[in-house]
C-alpha positions as CSV (number, residue, x, y, z in Angstrom):
1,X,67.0,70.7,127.3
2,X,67.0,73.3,124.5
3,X,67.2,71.4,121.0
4,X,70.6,73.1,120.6
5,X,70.9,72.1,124.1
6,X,69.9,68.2,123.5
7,X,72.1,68.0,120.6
8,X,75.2,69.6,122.3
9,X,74.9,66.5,125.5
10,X,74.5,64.1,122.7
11,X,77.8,64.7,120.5
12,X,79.6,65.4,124.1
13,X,78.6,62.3,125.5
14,X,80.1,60.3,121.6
15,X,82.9,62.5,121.9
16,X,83.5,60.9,125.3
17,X,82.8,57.5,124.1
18,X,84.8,57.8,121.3
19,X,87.7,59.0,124.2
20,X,87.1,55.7,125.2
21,X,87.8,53.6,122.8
22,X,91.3,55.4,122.3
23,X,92.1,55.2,126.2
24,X,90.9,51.1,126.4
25,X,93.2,51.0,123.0
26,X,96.4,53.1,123.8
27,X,96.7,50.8,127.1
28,X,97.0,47.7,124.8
29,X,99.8,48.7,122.9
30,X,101.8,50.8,125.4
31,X,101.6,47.8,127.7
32,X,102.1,44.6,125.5
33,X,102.7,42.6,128.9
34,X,99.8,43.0,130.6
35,X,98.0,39.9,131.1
36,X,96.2,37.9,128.4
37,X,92.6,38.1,130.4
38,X,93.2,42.0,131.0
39,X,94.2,42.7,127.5
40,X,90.9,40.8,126.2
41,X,88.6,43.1,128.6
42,X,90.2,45.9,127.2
43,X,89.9,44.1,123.7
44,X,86.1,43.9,124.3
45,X,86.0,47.4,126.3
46,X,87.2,48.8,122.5
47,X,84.2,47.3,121.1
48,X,81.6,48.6,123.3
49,X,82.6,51.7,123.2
50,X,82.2,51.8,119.3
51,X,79.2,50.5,119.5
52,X,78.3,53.7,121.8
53,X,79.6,55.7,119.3
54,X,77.5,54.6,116.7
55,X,74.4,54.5,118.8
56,X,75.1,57.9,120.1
57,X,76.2,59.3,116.5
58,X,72.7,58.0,114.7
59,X,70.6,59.6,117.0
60,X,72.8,62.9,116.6
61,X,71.9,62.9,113.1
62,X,68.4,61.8,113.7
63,X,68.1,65.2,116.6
64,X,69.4,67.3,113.3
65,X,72.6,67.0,114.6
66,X,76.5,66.5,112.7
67,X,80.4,65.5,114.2
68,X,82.0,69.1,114.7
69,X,78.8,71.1,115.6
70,X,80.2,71.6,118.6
71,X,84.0,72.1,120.4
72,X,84.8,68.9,122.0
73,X,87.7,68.2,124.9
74,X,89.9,65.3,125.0
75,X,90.7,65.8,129.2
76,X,89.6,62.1,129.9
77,X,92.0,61.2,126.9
78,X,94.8,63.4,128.0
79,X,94.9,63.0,131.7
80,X,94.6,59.3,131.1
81,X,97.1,58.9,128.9
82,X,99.6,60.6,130.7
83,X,100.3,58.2,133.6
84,X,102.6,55.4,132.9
85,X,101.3,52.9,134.6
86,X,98.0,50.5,133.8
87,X,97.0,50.0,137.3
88,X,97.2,54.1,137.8
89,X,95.0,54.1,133.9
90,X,92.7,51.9,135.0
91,X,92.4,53.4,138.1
92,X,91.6,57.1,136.6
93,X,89.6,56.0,133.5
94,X,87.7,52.9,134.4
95,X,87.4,52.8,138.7
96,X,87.0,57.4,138.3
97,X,86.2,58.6,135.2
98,X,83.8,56.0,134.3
99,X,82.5,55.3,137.6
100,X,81.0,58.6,137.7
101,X,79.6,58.0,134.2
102,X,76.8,55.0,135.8
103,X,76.1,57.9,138.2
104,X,75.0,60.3,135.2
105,X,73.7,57.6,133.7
106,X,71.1,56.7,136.1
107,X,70.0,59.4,136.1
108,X,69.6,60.9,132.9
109,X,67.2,58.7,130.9
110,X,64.3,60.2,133.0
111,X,65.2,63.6,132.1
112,X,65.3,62.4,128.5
113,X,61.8,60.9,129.2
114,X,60.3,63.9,130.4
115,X,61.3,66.0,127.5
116,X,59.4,62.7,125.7
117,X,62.9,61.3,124.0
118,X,62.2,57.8,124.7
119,X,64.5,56.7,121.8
120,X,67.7,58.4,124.2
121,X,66.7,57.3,127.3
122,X,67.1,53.9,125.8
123,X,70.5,54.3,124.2
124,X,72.0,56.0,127.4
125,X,70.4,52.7,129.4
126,X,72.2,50.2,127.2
127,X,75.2,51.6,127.6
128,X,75.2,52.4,131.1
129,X,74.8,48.2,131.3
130,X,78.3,47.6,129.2
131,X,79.9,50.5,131.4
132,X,79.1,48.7,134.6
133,X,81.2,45.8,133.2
134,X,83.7,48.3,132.5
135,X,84.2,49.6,135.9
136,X,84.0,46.0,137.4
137,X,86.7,44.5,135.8
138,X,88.8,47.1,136.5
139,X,88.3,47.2,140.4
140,X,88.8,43.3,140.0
141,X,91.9,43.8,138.1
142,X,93.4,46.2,140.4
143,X,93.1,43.9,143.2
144,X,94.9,41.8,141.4
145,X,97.9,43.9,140.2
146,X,98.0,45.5,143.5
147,X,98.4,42.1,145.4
148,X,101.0,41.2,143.0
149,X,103.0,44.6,143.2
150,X,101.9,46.9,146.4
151,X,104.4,49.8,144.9
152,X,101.5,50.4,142.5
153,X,99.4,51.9,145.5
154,X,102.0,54.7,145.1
155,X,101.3,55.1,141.5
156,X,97.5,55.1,141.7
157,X,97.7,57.8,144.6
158,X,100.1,59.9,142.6
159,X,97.6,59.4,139.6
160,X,94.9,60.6,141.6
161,X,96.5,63.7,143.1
162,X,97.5,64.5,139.1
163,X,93.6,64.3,138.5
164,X,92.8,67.1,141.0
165,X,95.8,69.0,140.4
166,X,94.6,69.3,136.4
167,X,90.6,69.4,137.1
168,X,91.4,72.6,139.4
169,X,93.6,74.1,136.8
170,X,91.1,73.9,134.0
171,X,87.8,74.4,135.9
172,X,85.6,77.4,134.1
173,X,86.2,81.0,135.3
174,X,84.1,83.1,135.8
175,X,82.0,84.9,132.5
176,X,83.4,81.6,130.8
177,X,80.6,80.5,128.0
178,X,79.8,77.1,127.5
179,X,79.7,75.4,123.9
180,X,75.7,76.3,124.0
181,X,76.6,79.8,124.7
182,X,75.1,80.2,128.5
183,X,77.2,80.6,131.4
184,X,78.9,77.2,132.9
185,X,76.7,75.7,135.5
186,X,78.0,76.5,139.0
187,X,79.2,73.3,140.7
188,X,77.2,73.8,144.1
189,X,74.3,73.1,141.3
190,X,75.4,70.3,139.8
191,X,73.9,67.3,142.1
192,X,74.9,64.0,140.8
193,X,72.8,61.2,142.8
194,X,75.5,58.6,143.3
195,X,74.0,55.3,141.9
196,X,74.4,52.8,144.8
197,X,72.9,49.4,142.9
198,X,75.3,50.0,139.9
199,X,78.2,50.8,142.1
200,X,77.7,47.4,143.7
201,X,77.3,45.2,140.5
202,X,80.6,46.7,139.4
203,X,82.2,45.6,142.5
204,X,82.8,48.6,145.1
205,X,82.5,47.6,148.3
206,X,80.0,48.9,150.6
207,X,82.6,50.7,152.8
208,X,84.1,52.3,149.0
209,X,80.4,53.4,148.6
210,X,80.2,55.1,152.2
211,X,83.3,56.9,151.3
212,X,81.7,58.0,148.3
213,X,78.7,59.3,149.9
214,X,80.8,60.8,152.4
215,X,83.0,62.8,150.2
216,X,80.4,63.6,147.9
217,X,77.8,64.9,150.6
218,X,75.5,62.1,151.3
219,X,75.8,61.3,154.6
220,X,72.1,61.3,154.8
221,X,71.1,58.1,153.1
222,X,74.4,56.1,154.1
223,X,72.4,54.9,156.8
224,X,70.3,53.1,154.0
225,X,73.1,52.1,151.7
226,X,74.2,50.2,154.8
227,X,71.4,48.5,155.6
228,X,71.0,47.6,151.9
């Protein structure tokens, strides 16, 4: 949490947002039939994720910050947008990408607070509350579309196994510098606490949760999500 350092996760995280927006739109126009109520969620999806921008983009500038300080990556934007199918899109970008994202982001205002950024803890927290409506309506919809056409099962699966195949492909080697100029973070260190409550308000199932915990090493408090 280097200044350099708190700049570089801000104009990541607007770069990300800003991925967003282009994912929620692309869908809209490469799929034209999709139904009215799903096209206005992505509609509105759009406009959150501007506002994020924004949000994200003045407090950049306030940090000292500016667009292009760092290298950015497009990977949510280009695995995304490589499937051809909106169930397997919203399935990688809304139910994956940006499920992980309310994990991150509950837990990352407090390290903003202890640093004493109160201003970013509070941006990250309103948008962690439009990116649980985000994942929601897409685990809604998917019920939906996959009730109505069970092939798609194949398609999300297939979109999935795409997502692995690419993340292992790109994943940093080693001596590989990050944009701050330190060595990548080893993944055995990087511990993401998997946010239960705002998995559940954005409709996973308490058995998708255990999973979760399961695959993600937290056997230890499933016990408690359970009971919860």
């Amino acid at each position: 949490m280097t200044d350099i350092s708190q700049r570089q996760r801000i104009h990541r995280h607007m770069n990300n947002e800003t991925g967003a927006i282009e994912i929620a739109a692309q869908c809209l126009v490469d799929f034209p039939d999709a139904p009215w109520d799903l096209r206005m969620h992505l509609a509105r999806q759009c406009w959150d994720e501007s506002r994020h921008v924004a949000a994200l983009y003045q407090r950049l500038r306030e940090l000292g910050g500016r667009k292009g300080e760092f290298p950015i990556s497009c990977f949510e934007w280009c695995v995304t947008c490589s499937l051809d199918s909106l169930a397997a899109r919203l399935a990688l970008q809304n139910r994956t990408f940006e499920a992980g994202e309310l994990d991150l982001l509950g837990q990352l205002p407090a390290k903003w607070r202890e640093v004493g950024d109160e201003r970013t803890a509070e941006v990250l927290e309103s948008i962690l509350s439009d990116e649980i409506t985000h994942v929601r309506f897409a685990n809604q919809w998917l019920k939906i579309l996959v009730r109505e056409d069970r092939r798609l099962l194949l398609k999300i699966a297939m979109a999935i196994r795409f997502l692995t195949t690419v993340t292992t492909a790109l994943a940093p080697q080693a001596g590989e510098l990050s944009p701050t100029g330190l060595p990548f973070e080893e993944p055995q260190n990087r511990i993401t606490q998997v946010n239960i409550a705002d998995r559940k308000q954005a409709d996973f199932s308490d058995s998708e949760i255990d999973e979760y915990l399961r695959q993600s090493g937290f056997q230890s408090i499933m016990t408690t999500n359970a009971e919860g």
